[in-house]
C-alpha distance (Angstrom), angle and dihedral (degrees) to the residues before:
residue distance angle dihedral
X1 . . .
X2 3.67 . .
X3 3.19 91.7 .
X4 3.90 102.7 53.0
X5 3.82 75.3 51.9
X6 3.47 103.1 60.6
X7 4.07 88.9 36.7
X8 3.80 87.7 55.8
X9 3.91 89.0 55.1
X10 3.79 98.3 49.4
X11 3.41 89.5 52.9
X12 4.17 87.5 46.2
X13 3.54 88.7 48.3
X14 3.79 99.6 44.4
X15 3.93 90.1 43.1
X16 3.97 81.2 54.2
X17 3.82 91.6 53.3
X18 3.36 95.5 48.4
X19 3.77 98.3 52.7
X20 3.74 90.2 50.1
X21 4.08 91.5 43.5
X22 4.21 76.5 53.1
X23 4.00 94.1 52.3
X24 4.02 94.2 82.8
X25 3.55 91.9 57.8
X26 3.73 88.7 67.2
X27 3.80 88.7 64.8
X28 4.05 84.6 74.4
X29 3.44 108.2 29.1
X30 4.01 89.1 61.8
X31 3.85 122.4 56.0
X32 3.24 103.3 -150.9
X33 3.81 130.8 109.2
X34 4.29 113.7 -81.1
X35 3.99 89.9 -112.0
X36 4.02 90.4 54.0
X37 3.86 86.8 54.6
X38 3.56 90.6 46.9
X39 3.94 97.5 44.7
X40 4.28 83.6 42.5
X41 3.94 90.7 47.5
X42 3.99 99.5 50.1
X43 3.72 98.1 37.2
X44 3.85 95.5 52.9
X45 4.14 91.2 36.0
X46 4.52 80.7 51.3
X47 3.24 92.8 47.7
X48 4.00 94.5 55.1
X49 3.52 102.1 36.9
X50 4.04 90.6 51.7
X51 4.02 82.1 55.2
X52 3.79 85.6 47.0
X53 3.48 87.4 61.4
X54 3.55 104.9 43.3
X55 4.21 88.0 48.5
X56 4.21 90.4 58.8
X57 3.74 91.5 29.4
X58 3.84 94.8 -114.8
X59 3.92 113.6 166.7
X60 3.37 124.1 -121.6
X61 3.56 97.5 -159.0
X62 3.83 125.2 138.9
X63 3.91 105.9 -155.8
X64 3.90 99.0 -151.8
X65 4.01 144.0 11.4
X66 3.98 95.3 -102.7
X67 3.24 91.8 52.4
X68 3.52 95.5 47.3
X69 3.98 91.7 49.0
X70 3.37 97.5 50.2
X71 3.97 92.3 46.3
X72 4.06 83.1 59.5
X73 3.88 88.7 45.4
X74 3.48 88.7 57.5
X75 4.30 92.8 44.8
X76 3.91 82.3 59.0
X77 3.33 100.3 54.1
X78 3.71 85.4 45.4
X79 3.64 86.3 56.1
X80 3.77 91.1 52.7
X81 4.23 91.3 45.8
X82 3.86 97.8 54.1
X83 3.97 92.9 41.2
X84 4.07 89.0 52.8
X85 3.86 90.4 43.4
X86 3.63 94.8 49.0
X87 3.91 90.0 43.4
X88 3.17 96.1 52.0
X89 4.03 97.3 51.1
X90 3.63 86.0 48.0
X91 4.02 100.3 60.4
X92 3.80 95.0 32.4
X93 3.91 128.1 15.7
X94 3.80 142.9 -58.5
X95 3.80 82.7 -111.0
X96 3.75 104.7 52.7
X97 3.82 88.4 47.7
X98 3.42 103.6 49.3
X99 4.22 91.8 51.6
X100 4.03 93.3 37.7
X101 3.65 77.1 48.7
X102 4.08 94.1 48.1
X103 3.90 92.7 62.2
X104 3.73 82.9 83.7
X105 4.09 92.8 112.5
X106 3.81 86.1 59.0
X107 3.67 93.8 67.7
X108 3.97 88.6 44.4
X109 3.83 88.6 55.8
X110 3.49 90.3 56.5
X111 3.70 105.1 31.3
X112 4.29 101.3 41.6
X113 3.56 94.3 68.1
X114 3.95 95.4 51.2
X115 3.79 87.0 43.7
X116 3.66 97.1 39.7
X117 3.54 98.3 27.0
X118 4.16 85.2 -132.6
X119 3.43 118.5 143.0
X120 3.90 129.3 -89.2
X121 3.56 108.0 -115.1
X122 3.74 120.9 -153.3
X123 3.89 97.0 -134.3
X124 3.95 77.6 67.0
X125 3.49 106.3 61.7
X126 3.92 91.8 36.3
X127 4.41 80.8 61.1
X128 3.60 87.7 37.3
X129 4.05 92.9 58.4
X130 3.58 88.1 42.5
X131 3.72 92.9 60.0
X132 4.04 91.4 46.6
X133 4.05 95.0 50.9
X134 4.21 79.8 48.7
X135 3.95 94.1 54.9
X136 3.61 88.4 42.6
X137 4.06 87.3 61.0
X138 3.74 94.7 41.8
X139 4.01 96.5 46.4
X140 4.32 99.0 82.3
X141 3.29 90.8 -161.4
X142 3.84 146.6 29.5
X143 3.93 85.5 -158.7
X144 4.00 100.5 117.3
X145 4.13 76.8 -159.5
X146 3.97 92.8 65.3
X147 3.85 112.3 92.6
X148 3.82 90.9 -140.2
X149 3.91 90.6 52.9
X150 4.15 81.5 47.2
X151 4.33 82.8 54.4
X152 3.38 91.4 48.3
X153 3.50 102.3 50.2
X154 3.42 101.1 40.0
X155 4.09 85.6 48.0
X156 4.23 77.2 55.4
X157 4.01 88.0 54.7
X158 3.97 90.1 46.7
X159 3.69 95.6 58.1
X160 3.35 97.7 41.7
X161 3.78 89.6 62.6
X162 3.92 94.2 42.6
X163 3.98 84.7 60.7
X164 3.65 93.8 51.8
X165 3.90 88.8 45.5
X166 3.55 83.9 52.1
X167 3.56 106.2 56.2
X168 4.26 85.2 44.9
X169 3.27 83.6 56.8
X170 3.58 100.8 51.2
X171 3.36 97.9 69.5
X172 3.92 100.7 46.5
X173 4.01 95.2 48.8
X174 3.90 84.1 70.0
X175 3.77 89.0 54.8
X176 3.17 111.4 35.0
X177 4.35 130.4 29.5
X178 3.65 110.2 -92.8
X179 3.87 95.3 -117.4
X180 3.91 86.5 61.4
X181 3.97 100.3 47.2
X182 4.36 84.1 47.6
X183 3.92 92.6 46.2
X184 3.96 94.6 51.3
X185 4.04 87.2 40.0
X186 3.83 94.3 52.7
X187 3.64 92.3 42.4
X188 3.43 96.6 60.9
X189 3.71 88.9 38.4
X190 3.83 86.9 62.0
X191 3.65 89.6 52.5
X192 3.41 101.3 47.5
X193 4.06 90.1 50.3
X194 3.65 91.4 45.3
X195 3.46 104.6 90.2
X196 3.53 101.8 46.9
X197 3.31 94.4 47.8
X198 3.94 89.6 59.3
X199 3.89 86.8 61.6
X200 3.68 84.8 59.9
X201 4.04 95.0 126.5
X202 3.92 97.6 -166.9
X203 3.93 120.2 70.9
X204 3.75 124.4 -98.3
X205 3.92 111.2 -128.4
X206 3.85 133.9 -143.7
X207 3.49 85.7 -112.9
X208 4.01 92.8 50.7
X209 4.38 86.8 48.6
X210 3.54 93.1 52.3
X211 3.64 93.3 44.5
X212 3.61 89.2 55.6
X213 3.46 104.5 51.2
X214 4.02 90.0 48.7
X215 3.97 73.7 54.7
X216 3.58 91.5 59.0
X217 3.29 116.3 25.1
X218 4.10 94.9 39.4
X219 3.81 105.1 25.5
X220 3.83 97.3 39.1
X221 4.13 117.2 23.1
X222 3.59 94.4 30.8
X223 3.90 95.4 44.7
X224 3.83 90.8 49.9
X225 3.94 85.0 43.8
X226 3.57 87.7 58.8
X227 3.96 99.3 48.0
X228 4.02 87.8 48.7
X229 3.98 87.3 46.9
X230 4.35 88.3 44.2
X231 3.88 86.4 47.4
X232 4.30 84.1 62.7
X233 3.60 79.9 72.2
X234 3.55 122.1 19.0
X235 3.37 136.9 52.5
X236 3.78 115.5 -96.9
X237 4.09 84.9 -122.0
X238 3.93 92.1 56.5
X239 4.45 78.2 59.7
X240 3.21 102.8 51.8
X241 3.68 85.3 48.1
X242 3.67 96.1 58.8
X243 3.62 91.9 35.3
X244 3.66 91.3 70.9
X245 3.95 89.7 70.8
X246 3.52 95.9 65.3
X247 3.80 95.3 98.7
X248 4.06 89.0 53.4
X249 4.20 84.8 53.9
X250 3.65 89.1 43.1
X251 4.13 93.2 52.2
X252 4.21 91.1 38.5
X253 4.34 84.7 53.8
X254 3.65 89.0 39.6
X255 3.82 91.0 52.5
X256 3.75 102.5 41.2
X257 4.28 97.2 38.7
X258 4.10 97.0 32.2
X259 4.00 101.9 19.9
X260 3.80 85.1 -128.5
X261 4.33 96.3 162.5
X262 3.70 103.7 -172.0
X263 3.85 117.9 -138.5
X264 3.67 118.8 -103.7
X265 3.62 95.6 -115.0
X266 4.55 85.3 57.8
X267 3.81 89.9 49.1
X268 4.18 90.1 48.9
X269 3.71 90.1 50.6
X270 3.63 96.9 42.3
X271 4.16 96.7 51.7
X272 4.21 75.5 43.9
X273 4.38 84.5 58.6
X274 3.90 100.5 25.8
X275 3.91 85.9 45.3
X276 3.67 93.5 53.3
X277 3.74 101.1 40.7
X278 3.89 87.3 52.2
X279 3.44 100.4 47.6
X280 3.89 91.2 49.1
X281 3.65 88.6 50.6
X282 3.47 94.2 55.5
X283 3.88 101.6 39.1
X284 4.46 71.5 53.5
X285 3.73 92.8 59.7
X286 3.62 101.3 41.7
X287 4.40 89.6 52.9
């Protein structure tokens, strides 16, 4: 039984991962700016995890004003993440986004202990320069005038936020379920995104609305459903393990639904970045 248990949350995690590896693609398929995408993605995801809630009876309650400000602090900065990520897909490549985007556990190194006021351990910064010398391989240019360089540094930008949504977040999962921390966030994300996606000259198709909301509702609340239904079952080490193959799912979905064949040089530099993130998640689990 415990088995068929843990199965079922590999394949829950791992289902999770690949939706998320799937997200970047989005940033092509629909031809809209990246802060219509973002606006589109957190409204629809909002909207479905507050009905989440509702369904299982899960309160949405914030218990005081700090909390409450820093939960929209947090949906800001998730504001900022998605419109960086999506940016920077759009001007280079699903590729070059998702592994600029990957250096995220850099920033963490760096940025837990000041937050935390934990200790920097060595085995961090030894990952950490691994994942630099593999951005410097993946970045094809150091010519700030080269739209891939653009991708990549804007990717750079991206996870640098996601790490200091992270560690906000940190602290507020233990409070508060995780459905309730990621409604308030996306709500405020919608907000912030809102009016600049109004100034959005062009027209927004059918095609682009029903993209979106397959955005939300499929690629975003029922992805994070999925980790907090894997988490039943698996340690939250085991995730972050598998979590650090979702740039290889977003490259395979890349190069079977866009024909995007990244260069030799990206795919060196990415097993440099995937490599490092997994083996620091693992060397993580087994402490």
């Amino acid at each position: 039984m415990d088995t068929l248990k843990k199965r079922t949350g590999l394949i829950q995690i791992h289902t999770a991962v690949l939706l998320a590896g799937g997200v970047g693609l989005f940033a092509k398929f629909i031809a809209v700016s990246p802060m219509v995408i973002t606006c589109g993605r957190t409204a629809f995801g909002s909207i479905t995890l507050a009905a989440a809630a509702v369904l299982t009876h899960l309160s949405l309650r914030i218990r005081n004003r700090k909390d409450l400000l820093m939960l929209a602090l947090s949906g800001m900065i998730l504001a900022m993440h998605w419109f960086t990520f999506f940016l920077s897909i759009q001007v280079s490549t699903v590729a070059l986004g998702l592994l600029s985007f990957s250096t995220f556990p850099l920033f963490v190194t760096f940025l837990e202990p000041i937050f935390f006021n934990e200790r920097l351990c060595h085995r961090n910064v030894i990952t950490a320069l691994a994942v630099v010398a593999g951005l410097v391989l993946v970045t094809p240019s150091f010519d700030i005038r080269n739209h891939l360089t653009q991708g990549v540094l804007w990717g750079i930008l991206s996870a640098f936020t996601f790490a200091l949504l992270s560690l906000l977040s940190r602290s507020y999962v233990r409070k508060y379920p995780a459905i309730t921390v990621a409604f308030y966030q996306q709500i405020v994300a919608t907000l912030c995104a809102l009016p600049a996606a109004l100034h959005w000259k062009s027209a927004v198709t059918g095609q682009d609305i029903l993209l979106l909301i397959i955005l939300g509702v499929v690629f975003t609340a029922l992805a994070q459903g999925l980790v907090v239904a894997s988490l039943r079952t698996l340690r939250a080490q085991t995730a972050s393990i598998v979590f650090g193959l979702e740039p290889v799912y977003g490259i395979l979905l890349a190069w079977l639904m866009l024909h995007e064949i990244p260069s030799l040089r990206t795919l060196f530099g990415g097993a440099l970045i995937c490599g490092a993130v997994l083996w620091a998640s693992f060397n993580h689990s087994t402490d």
